[in-house]
C-alpha positions, 0 to 999 in steps of 0.5 A, a space after each residue: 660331326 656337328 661344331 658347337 656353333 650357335 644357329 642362326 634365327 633363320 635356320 630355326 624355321 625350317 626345322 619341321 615340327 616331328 623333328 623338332 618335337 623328337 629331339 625335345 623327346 629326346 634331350 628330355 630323355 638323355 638328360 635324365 637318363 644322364 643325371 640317374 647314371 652320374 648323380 643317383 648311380 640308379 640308372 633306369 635306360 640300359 646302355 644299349 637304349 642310351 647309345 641308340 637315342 645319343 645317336 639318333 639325337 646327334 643325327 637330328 642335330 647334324 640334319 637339322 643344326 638349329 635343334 642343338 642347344 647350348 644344353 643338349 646332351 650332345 655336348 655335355 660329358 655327365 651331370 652337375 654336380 648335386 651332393 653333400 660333396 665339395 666341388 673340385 674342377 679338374 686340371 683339364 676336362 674329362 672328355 667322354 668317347 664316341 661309339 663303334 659298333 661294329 667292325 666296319 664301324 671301326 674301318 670308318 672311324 679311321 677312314 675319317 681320321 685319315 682324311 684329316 691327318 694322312 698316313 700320320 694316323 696309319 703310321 701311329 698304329 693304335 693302342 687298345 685297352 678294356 673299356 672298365 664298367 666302373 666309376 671315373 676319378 680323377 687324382 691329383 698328385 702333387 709332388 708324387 702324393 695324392 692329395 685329391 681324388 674326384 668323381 668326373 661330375 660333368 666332366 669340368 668339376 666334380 665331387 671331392 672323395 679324397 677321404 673315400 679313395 684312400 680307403 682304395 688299397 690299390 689307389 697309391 698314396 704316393 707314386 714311386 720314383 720320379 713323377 712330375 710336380 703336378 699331374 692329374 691321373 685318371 680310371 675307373 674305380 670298380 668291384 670285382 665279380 666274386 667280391 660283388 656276389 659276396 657283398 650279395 649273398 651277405 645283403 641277402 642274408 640281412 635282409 638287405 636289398 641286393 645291388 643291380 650291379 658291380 658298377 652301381 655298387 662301386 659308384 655308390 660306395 664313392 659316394 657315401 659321407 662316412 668313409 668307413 662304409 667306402 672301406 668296407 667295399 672291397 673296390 679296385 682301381 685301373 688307370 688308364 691315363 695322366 695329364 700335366 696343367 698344359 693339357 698334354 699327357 706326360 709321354 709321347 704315346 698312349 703305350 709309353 704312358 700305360 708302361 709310365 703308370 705302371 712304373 708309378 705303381 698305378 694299376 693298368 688293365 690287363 689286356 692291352 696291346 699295341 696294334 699297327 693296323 684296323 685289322 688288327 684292332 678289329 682282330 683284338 676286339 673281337 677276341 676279347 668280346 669273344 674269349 676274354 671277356 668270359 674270364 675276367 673278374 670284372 665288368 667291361 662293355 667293350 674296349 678304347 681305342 686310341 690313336 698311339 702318338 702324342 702328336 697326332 692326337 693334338 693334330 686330330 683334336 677335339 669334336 665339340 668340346 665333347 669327343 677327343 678325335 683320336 679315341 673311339 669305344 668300340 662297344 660290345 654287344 649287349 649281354 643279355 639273351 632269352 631261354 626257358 626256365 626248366 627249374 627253380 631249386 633250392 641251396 642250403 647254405 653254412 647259416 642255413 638259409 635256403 637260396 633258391 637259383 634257376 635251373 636253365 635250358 642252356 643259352 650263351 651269353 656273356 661268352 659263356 654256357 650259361 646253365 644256372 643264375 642265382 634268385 637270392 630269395 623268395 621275395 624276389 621270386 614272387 615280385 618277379 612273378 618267375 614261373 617254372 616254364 617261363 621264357 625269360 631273360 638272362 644278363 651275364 655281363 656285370 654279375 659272375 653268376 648270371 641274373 634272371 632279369 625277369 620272365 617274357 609274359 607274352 610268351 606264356 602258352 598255359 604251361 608255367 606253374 608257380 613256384 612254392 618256397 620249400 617247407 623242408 631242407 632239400 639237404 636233410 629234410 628239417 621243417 624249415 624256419 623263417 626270419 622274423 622280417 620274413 625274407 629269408 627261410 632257413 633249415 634250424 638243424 646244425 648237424 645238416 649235411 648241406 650246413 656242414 659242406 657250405 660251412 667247412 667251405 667258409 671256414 676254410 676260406 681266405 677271408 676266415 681261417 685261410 686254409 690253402 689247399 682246403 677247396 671245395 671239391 677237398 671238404 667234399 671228399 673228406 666229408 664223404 670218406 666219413 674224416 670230418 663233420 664239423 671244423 674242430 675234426 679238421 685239426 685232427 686229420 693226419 697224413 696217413 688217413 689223406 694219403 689213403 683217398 684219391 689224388 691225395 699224394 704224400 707231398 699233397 697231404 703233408 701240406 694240408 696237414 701243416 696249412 691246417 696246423 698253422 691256421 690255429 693261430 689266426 685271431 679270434 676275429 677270423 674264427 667267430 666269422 669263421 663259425 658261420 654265427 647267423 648274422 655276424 659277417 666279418 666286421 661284427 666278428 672284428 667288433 665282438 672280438 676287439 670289445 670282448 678279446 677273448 672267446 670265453 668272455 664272449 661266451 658269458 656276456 650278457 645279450 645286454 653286453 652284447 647289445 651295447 657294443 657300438 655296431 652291433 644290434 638287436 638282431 645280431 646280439 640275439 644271434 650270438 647269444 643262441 649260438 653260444 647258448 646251444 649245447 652243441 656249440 659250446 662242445 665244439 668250442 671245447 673241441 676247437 679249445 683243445 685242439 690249439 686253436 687260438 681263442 684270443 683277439 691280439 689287438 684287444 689285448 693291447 688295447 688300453 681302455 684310455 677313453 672308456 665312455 668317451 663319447 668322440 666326434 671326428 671332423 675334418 681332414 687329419 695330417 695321416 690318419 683315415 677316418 676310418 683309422 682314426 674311429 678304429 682308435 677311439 672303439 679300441 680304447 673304449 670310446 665311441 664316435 659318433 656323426 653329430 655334436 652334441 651336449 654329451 660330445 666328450 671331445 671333438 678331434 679336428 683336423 684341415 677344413 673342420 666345418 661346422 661341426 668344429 663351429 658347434 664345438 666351440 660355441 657349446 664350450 666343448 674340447 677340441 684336439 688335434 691327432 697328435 692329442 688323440 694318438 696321446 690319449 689313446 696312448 694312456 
């Protein structure tokens, strides 16, 4: 490994001119490639091709030395930092990590740590941690409380999100117990699988582009101006560690600090582990590329391997201002394989939209058989120009269903046919309709088999009615034994008709009885995203229920009514309105009415109509309420918040580092108040 030492002008010459112009290549490339990662989230080079040229770049700089610049890549941890974001310079830098590939790679490694520091490296033994595919931050605690999160930038400042990371529920507030006056903890912000696919599946049914994967989708949301949109990203938070002002870590072991965060309250990796030799790391890694990484519910791309103590680390050092010595990643191999498309069919979902997925010769990727992988839509289809035989290839690493990157052209022999969208249900036959933007095809016929099946599902589900027990094998069984058609026939299910079917036990059928009984108290909210309305998810379901507090009142507001709830547009007022206007809907109503479920939003009913009108900017950083919190305030007292200042501002309410939206404020005359006059007004 190279120093960060300036060339001399003499060495410059001999630098042949293929080498010179390729490292000019690459320094171009990596640049780029870095800038797309870190700033637009949109990354266009794979890891793989990243590693690959970072390491061929490295290989002309150490033949060659006077090609390193002050500039390359080599040297730098990220990008600068270009947003709408204010700059925060770390307490210490953010170092990145050299790669291993290989287990006799890894041998190497320590070999090389040997020769520096003795037998105090062998001595240390290791300690291994999954290596997060997510967005790095960094939060700085004061005192126990956090009072800054940041994006890693280029490694010396980054971007403050301190409003975005607290809408991440398991980032702490404050850290538990004793925590020193001043620390800076670091990880990877991230989105679980099966959340990923659900924002997905809902993009896809608006119409909406889908995200390429968790880590993009969790980078972006970091990164959004309105908190409120980062709050309806369902992100996590791992730790992985802490540094105090000095640069030291506040432990003597990288084992003692993970056991320290976690005492913290701060979420670490599962999976880690201590490990006295190479051999046993080599062992570790090789099982979690190979059995573990198949069950876990978010994305790795291999593991960290760190030299245990402290103390050897500091003797161990840093590698060109850019790679701790003592830390390597031990990558995994790309997840990412060839097979033969035999089918493209076609899923009736709870809406009715129809999403075709592949049906695939089986092929193992991603430490797993993959048989199947999502297409979303037709569109995608086509622009992907899928046929039925083609070779393609498959991705399984980042994505809980496996996506069909695209077909290999070259291997084509004649054979492939186009696909054609379906013109019926595959599930009851109906003539198919289609969006008005045209996305999306969808079976119109409510009494749909597929419908019901999907539909129960999600109406069972955690995020809607919460029914436990209620699966998707169990709605099966109970719709093939001829006990339900619709959601109201769930609540008049009794024990002696479950016991009579297959693995249903007395106990067994008690419970599902009493957790469908006590799912009749959920709010309205869950219920009208329960009902599986076409374009309601769940945050419109909150707005429709919280503006109108009642199903009934819902049911008769008027499609202009609806239209002017804030959050709510044209097409999904139009939704609701054809929904409630159905016949068949309305007899369910009346069915689910009957039965005891509830049919008011309690939140709405205490809600007072204090700032009826108002019109409400909200800037700056408020003593403890979130923006999103403080905007959930004003809409349930009737008000509106709005981004910009303006003639028609009722008032704006500003807290710590208030810009210039406060300075508009003042120079157009309009009223400035504080939280604690909010809460008041809100209050009555």
């Amino acid at each position: 490994m190279i120093d960060a030492t300036e060339p001399s002008p003499d060495a410059s010459a001999s630098v042949p001119s293929a080498a010179r112009q390729r490292a000019t290549e690459l320094h171009a490339l990596l640049t780029r490639a870095s800038h797309e990662y870190y700033v637009l989230d949109r990354p266009s080079v794979s890891d793989a091709e990243y590693d690959a040229r970072f390491r061929e770049l490295q290989g002309l700089e150490t033949a060659w030395p006077a090609l390193r610049t002050a500039d390359s890549p080599t040297l730098r941890v990220g990008a600068p930092v270009q947003s709408a974001f204010a700059r925060h310079a770390h307490l210490v830098p953010m170092l990145s990590l050299g790669n291993t590939f290989s287990a006799d790679e890894l041998i190497e490694w320590e070999a090389r740590l040997v020769r520096m520091a003795g037998r105090d490296v062998t001595e240390s033994g290791y300690t291994v941690e999954l290596k997060i595919d997510g967005a790095a931050v960094a939060l700085t605690y004061e005192h126990g409380v956090l009072v800054t999160g940041a994006t890693r930038g280029d490694g010396t400042t980054g971007e403050d999100i301190t409003a975005n990371i607290r809408t991440v529920r398991d980032v702490p507030l404050r850290l538990r117990g004793d925590a020193p006056p001043r620390l800076e903890i670091r990880g990877e912000i991230y989105l679980p699988f099966d959340k990923f696919e659900q924002m997905n599946e809902a993009r896809v049914r608006e119409g909406e582009p889908v995200f390429a994967n968790p880590r993009n989708a969790a980078a972006g949301a970091l990164r959004q101006l309105d908190p409120g949109i980062t709050a309806q990203r369902p992100l996590r938070f791992f730790g992985y560690t802490a540094v105090l002002p000095d640069g030291l870590p506040p432990a003597d072991s990288q084992w003692t600090l993970l056991e320290q965060l976690a005492a913290w309250g701060v979420p670490v990796a599962p999976h880690r582990a201590r490990c006295l030799s190479i051999a046993d790391v080599n062992a570790w890694a090789h099982n979690v590329e190979h059995v573990v990484r198949a069950q876990l519910n978010f994305a790795i791309d291999g593991g960290v391997v760190k030299v245990d103590r402290v103390r050897v680390q500091q003797d161990l050092g840093i590698v060109g201002g850019r790679e701790p010595r003592w830390a390597t990643a031990r990558k995994f191999a790309a997840d990412i394989a060839e097979t033969r498309l035999l089918d493209i069919k076609v899923n009736t979902g709870r809406t009715g939209v129809l999403t075709p997925y592949a049906v695939l010769e089986p092929v193992f990727v991603g430490g797993t058989t993959v048989t199947y992988a999502t297409l979303h839509n037709a569109d995608l289809i086509a622009s992907k120009d899928l046929r039925v035989g083609d070779i393609v290839q498959i991705k399984r690493a980042g994505d809980v269903i496996p996506q069909v990157i695209g077909p290999v052209p070259d291997k084509r022999d004649g054979t492939q046919r186009p696909w054609q969208p379906p013109t019926h249900c595959p599930s009851c036959q109906s003539v198919v309709a289609r969006d008005e933007d045209g996305v999306a095809v969808y079976c119109p016929n409510v009494a749909c088999p597929g419908r019901q099946l999907e539909g129960l599902v999600h109406f069972a589900s955690r995020d809607c009615l919460d029914i436990e027990g209620l699966s998707y094998q169990r709605i099966a069984q109970l719709l093939e034994a001829g006990l339900v058609r619709d959601a109201a026939d769930l609540f008049a299910i009794t024990v002696e008709q479950l016991v009579t079917l297959d693995r249903f036990a007395e106990k067994s059928a008690e419970n599902l009885v009493a957790a469908i009984a006590a799912s009749r108290a959920q709010p309205l909210s869950r219920l009208l995203f329960a009902l599986g309305i076409r374009h309601v998810g769940a945050q419109a379901a909150q707005l429709l229920a919280r503006r109108f507090g009642t199903l009934e009142a819902l049911a008769d507001a008027s499609l202009e009514d609806i239209t002017a709830v804030r959050g709510i547009g044209d097409v999904i007022a139009q939704s609701v309105r054809a929904f409630f206007d159905d016949p068949t809907t309305r007899a369910l109503l009346e069915r689910l009415r009957d039965a005891g479920v509830n049919l008011r939003e309690p939140e709405a009913q205490q809600a007072s109509a204090t700032l009826d009108g108002a019109t409400v900017v909200i800037t700056g950083t408020l003593p403890t309420l979130s923006r999103g919190e403080a905007t959930e305030l004003v809409e349930r007292a009737g008000g509106r918040v709005t981004g910009s200042v303006s003639k028609k501002t009722t008032f704006v309410v500003a807290g710590a580092e208030a810009g210039s939206k406060l300075e508009k404020a003042v120079a157009l005359g309009i009223e400035v108040i504080d939280e604690a006059e909010l809460r008041r007004r809100v209050a009555g």
